[in-house]
C-alpha positions as CSV (number, residue, x, y, z in Angstrom):
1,X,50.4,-42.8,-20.5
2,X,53.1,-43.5,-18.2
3,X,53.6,-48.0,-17.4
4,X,52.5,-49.6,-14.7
5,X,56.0,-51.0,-13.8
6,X,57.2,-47.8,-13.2
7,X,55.1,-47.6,-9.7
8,X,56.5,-51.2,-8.2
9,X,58.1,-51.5,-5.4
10,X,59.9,-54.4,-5.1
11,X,62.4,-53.4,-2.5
12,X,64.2,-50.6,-0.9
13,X,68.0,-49.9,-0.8
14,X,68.9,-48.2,3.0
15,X,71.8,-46.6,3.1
16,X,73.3,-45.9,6.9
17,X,76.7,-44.4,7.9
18,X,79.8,-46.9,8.2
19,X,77.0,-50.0,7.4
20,X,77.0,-51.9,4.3
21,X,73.6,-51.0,1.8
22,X,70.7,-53.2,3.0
23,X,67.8,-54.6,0.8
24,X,64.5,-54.6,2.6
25,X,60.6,-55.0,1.8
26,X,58.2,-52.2,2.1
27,X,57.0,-53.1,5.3
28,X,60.7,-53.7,7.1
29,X,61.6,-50.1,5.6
30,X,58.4,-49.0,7.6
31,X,58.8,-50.9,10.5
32,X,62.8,-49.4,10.3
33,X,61.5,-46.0,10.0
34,X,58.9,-46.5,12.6
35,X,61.2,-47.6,15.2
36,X,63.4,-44.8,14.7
37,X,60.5,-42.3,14.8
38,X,59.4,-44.0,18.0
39,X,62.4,-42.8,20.1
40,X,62.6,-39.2,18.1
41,X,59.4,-37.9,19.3
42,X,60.9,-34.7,20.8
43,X,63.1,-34.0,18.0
44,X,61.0,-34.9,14.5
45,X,61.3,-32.8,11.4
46,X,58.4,-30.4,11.0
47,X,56.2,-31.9,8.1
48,X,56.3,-34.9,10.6
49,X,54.7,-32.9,13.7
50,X,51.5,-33.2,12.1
51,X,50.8,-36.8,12.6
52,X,50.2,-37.8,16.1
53,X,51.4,-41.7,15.8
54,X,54.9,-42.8,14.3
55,X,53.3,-45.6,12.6
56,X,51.9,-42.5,10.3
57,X,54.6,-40.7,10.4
58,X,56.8,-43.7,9.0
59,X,54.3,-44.3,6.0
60,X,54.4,-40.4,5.4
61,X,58.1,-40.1,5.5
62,X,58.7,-43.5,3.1
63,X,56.0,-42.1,0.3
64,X,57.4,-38.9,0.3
65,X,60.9,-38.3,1.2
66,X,64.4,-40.2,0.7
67,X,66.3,-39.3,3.9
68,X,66.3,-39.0,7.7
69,X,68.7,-36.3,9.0
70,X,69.7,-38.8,11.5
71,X,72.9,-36.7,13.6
72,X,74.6,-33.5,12.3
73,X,75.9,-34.6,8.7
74,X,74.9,-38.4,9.1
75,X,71.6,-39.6,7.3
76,X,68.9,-42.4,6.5
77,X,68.5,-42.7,3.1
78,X,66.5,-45.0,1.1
79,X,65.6,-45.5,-2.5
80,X,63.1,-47.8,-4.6
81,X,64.9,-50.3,-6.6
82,X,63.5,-53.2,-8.7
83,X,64.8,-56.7,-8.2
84,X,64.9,-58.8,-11.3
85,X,65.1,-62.7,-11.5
């Protein structure tokens, strides 16, 4: 049976084009993601289509993917990474 620890999140790494990484919580990846999503409503990836609010679409995309095709070759990308004390 698999531990426990393996399935905590305590932060994300974002990586962005030309910015340095950034650590942030669950919920500012989510609000990131969300306010991206917000102004992309025209142009969303298709497994996104489905949900009608980017507040959804945000949670979807951060439990099941691990980048944004943001502009032609340039991407979002984000990854789980435990922070020890």
């Amino acid at each position: 049976m698999p531990d426990s620890i393996m399935y905590q999140e305590d932060a994300y790494v974002v990586l962005e084009p030309d910015q340095p990484e950034q650590f942030l919580t669950a919920d500012e990846l989510l609000a990131k993601l969300q306010g991206i999503l917000t102004t992309r409503q025209d142009d969303l990836p298709i497994d996104l289509q489905r949900f009608d609010q980017p507040a959804a679409q945000a949670r979807y995309l951060m439990e099941t993917a691990c980048e944004l095709a943001m502009e032609p070759g340039s991407y979002l990308q984000w990854f789980v990474v435990r922070l020890e004390k």
